[in-house]
N, C-alpha and C positions, 0 to 999 in steps of 0.2 A: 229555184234551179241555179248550180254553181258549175263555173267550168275552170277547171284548169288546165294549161298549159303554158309552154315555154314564150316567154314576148316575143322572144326572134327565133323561130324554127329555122333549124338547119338541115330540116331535107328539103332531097332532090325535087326540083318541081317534078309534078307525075305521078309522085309516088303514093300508090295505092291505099286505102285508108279501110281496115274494117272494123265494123262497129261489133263487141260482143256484150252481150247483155250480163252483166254480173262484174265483179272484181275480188274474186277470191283467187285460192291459189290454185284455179285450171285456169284460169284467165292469165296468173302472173307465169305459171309454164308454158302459156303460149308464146309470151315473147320475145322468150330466145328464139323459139322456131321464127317468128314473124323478121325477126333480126336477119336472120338468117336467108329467109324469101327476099328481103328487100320490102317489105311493106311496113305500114303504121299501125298499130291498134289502137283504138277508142273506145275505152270502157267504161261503163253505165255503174258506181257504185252508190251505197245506201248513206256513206261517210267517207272521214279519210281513214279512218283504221284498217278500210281493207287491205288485205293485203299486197294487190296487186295498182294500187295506187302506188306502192313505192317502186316499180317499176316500168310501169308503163308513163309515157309523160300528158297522154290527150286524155282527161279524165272528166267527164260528166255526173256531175252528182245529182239524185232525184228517184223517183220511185219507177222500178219497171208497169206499175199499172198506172200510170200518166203517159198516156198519147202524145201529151207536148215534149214529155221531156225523151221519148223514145222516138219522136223524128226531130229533136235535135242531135240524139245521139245520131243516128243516121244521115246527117247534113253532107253531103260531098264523100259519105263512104261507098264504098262499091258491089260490100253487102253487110248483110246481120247475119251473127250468128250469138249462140246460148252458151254461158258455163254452166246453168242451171234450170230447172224446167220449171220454175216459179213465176212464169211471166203465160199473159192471155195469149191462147189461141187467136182469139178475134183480133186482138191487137197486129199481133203479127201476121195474122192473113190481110189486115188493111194494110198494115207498112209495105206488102208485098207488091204491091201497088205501082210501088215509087221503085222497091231497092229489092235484088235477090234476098231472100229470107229461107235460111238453112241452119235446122231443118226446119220445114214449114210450119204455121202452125197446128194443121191437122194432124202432121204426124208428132209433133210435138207433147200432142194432147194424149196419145198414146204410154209415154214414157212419166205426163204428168197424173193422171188418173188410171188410178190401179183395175178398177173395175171398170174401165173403155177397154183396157190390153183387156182384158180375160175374156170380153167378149168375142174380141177380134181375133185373139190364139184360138177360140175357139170356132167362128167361121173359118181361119184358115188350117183347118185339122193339126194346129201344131200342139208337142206333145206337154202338160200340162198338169199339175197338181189337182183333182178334184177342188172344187170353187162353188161359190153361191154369194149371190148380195143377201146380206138377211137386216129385215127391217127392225128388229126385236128381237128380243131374249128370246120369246118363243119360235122364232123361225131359226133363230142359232142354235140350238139345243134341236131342231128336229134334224138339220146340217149335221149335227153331232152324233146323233143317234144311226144317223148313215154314214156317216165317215169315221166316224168311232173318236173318241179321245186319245189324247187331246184334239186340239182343232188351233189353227193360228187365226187370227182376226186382227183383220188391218184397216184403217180409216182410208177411202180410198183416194185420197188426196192429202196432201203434207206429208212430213215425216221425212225423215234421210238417215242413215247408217245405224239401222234398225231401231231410231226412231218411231213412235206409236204400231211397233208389232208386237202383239202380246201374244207368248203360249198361254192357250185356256184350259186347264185341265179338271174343272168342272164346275156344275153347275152356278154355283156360288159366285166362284170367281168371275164366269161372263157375267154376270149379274153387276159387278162391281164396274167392269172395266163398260161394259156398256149404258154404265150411268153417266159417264163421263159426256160431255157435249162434242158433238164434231162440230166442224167447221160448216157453214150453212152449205156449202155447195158438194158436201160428203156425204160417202154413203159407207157400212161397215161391208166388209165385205169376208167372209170366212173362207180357208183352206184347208184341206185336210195335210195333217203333219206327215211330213214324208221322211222315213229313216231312209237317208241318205247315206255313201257309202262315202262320199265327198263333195265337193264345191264345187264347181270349175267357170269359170268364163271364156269369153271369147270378145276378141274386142275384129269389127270391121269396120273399112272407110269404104264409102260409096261418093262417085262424083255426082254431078246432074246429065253427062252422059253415061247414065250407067256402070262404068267401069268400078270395080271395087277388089277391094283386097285385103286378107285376111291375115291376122296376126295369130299367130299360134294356141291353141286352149290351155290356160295357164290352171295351175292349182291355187284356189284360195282357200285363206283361215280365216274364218269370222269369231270374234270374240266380242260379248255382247252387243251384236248384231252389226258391228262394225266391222271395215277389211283390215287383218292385221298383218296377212301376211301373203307372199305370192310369188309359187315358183311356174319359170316360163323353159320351156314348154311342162304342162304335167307330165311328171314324170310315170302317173302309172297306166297314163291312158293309150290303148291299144289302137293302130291304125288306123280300125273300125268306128273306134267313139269319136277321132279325131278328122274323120270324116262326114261321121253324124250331125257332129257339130257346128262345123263348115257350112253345109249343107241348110241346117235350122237356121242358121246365123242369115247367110246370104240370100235365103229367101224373103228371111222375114225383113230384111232390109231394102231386097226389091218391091215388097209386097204392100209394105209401110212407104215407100217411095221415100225412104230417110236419104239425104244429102248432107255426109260428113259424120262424125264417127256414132258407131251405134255399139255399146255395150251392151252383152248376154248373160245376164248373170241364171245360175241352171244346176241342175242337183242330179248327180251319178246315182243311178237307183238299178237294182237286181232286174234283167224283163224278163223276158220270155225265150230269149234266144243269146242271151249275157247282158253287158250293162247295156242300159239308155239311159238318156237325159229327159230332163222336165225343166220348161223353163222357170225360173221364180219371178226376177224381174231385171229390166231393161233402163239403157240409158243414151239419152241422145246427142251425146258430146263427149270429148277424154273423160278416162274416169279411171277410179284408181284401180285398180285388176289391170290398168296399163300405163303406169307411171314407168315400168321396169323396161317400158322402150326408147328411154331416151338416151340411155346410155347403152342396151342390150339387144337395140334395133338398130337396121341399117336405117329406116327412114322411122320417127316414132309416132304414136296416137298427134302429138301434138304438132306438126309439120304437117302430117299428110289431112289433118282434119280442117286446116288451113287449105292447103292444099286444093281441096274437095270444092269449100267455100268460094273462092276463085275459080275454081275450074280449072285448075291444071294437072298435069298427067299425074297419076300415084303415085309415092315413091316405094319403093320394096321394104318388106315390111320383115324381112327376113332375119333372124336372128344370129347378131354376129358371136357368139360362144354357146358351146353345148347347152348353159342354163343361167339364168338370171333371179337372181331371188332379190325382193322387194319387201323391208320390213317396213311398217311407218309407224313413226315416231308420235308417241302418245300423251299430251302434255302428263307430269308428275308434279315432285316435290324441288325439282331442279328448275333454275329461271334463268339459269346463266349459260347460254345454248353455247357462247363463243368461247366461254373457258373450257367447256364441254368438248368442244372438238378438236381441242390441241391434244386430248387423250385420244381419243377416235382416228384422227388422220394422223397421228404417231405409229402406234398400234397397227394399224389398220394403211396404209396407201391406199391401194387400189379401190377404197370401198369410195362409191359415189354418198355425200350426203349432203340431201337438199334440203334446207330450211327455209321455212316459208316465209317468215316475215310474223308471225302471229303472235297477238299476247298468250301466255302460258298459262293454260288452265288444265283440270284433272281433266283427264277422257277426251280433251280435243286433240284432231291433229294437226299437229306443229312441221309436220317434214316428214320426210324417209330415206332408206337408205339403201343402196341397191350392189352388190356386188355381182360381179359374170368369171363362171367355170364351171370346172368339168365334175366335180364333186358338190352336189346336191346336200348333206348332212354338212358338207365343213362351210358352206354357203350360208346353210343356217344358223350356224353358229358364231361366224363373223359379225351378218347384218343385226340376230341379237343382238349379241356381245354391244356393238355399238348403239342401238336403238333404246338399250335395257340403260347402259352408261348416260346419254343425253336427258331421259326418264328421269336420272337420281335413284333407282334402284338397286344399282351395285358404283362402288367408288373404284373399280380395277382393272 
């Protein structure tokens, strides 16, 4: 185990310290917000390449499944909180012990094991994709034969921005991909494919006294299972759905007893009576379907998620222009991010772009970029325009 920090700190005596388990880049856009509170963060990374070692300055290095090295991280902080859901329930229902832990790790386990949620959405009648754990080809193929082809099949443990989802679209193919090993503590778990008419999220903060507050249901684009793009509020969602939403959101957040921000990721589908939602899957910290509040919110995922973690009052989560588009930036063939944006913020002012810090590889994301107004299509054409340029796929 390694620690760094500064020989002669220069905060305030008092000033609050919390510990969050990861150092990527939800960790490194917490600390502007933490800036901003007055408090310290101390973050648990795997190396120094994370990204949010070059920001933060209290840095603990070591593995989130080592006990020793996750109550050093918590030494003198005042609570725990996740940028990622890759760390033990048990671990953190023991650290809870000592130091508020948010969100817990029971409900934790919800957001980290796909087949715990599907059980749980389904004791709390919320509304949901046709589902089954299937132990075998032969229990996936009968899955099939009732839910018709395709079928999606997901390992219920690992994976992140549609990482280990595969569409199955017959026999054969489950054959192949269920030869594959999972993880010892996994289980496959099948869905029936849902023609969706769109995306949508919904990002809430909950405190520990209950109070909580909802950020608008934004439009998402997935491109190979990743978020690529995201307009706030959606633009084609009726009162009704944006009530629906609300509604599934904040229950399932009281319901799960989550403490600080919980993302809804959910699929617009034809019902009975117009659209409804189906949830897909869930997230128990900022995430990207709400990166476009930190410039297109009064208060954004990352302040009030802090915020929560502490226990102080929420901030309004209101959005300050008609609409926010959010494109994020995809590593390409371009490595030169800083020659990159002497094009982009010429071009462009107003467009917020955040660079994360990351080395530059194909498919990862390296930043985003967010512009707010009143026009929806020239919004998306701007944060292209810039996201495509930094890529290296157009030079203009």
């Amino acid at each position: 185990m390694n620690r760094q920090f500064p020989e002669h700190s220069t905060l305030p005596k008092g000033t609050p310290t919390v510990a969050v388990v990861g150092a990527g880049q939800l960790a490194r856009m917490m600390q502007p917000a933490a800036v901003h509170l007055g408090i310290q963060l101390r973050v648990l990374a795997n190396d120094a390449v994370e990204c949010a070692v070059a920001v933060v300055p209290d840095v603990i290095f070591g593995s989130a499944d080592d006990v020793q090295v996750l109550r050093e991280l918590c030494a003198d902080a005042i609570a725990l909180t996740v940028e990622h859901e890759h760390v033990s329930s048990d671990l953190l229902d023991e650290l809870n012990a000592s130091i508020p832990v948010h969100p817990s790790g029971s409900a934790l386990g919800f957001a980290r094991d796909k087949a715990a949620l599907r059980v749980k959405l389904t004791q709390l009648g919320m509304p949901q994709p046709r589902w089954s754990v299937v132990a075998d080809v032969q229990a996936a193929n009968e899955f099939a034969a009732e839910a018709g082809w395709p079928i999606v099949l997901k390992p219920s443990r690992g994976g992140y921005d549609g990482r280990g989802v595969f569409i199955i679209r017959d026999e054969q193919q489950l054959a192949e991909v269920m030869g594959e090993p999972l993880r010892a503590d996994a289980v496959w778990v099948a869905e029936e494919f849902v023609p969706f008419a769109r995306e949508v999220a919904m990002q809430v903060v909950r405190s520990p006294q209950g109070q909580a507050v909802a950020y608008p249901l934004v439009r998402t684009l997935q491109r190979e299972g990743m978020c690529a793009e995201v307009v706030a509020p959606c633009p084609e969602s009726s009162e009704a759905l944006n009530e629906q939403a609300a509604e599934i959101v904040l229950t399932l957040a009281r319901d799960l007893d989550v403490v600080g921000a919980l993302a809804v990721e959910m699929y617009v589908v034809d019902g009975e009576v117009g659209e409804a939602l189906l949830i897909n899957e869930i997230a128990m910290r900022p995430h990207n379907s709400g990166h476009w509040t930190i410039e297109g919110a009064i208060t954004s995922q990352f302040e009030n998620h802090l915020r929560a973690v502490l226990d102080l009052p929420l901030g309004d989560p209101s959005p300050r222009q008609p609409y926010a588009v959010m494109v994020n930036i995809i590593g390409g063939d371009a490595d030169n991010l800083h020659y990159a944006l002497l094009h982009c913020q010429a071009r462009d002012p107003q467009a917020k772009i955040h660079i994360y810090g990351k080395a530059v590889r194909p498919g990862r994301k390296i930043g985003h970029v967010t512009v707010l107004g009143a026009n929806v299509e020239e919004l998306l054409e701007r944060a292209r325009h810039a996201a495509a340029y930094l890529r290296g796929d157009i030079d203009e």
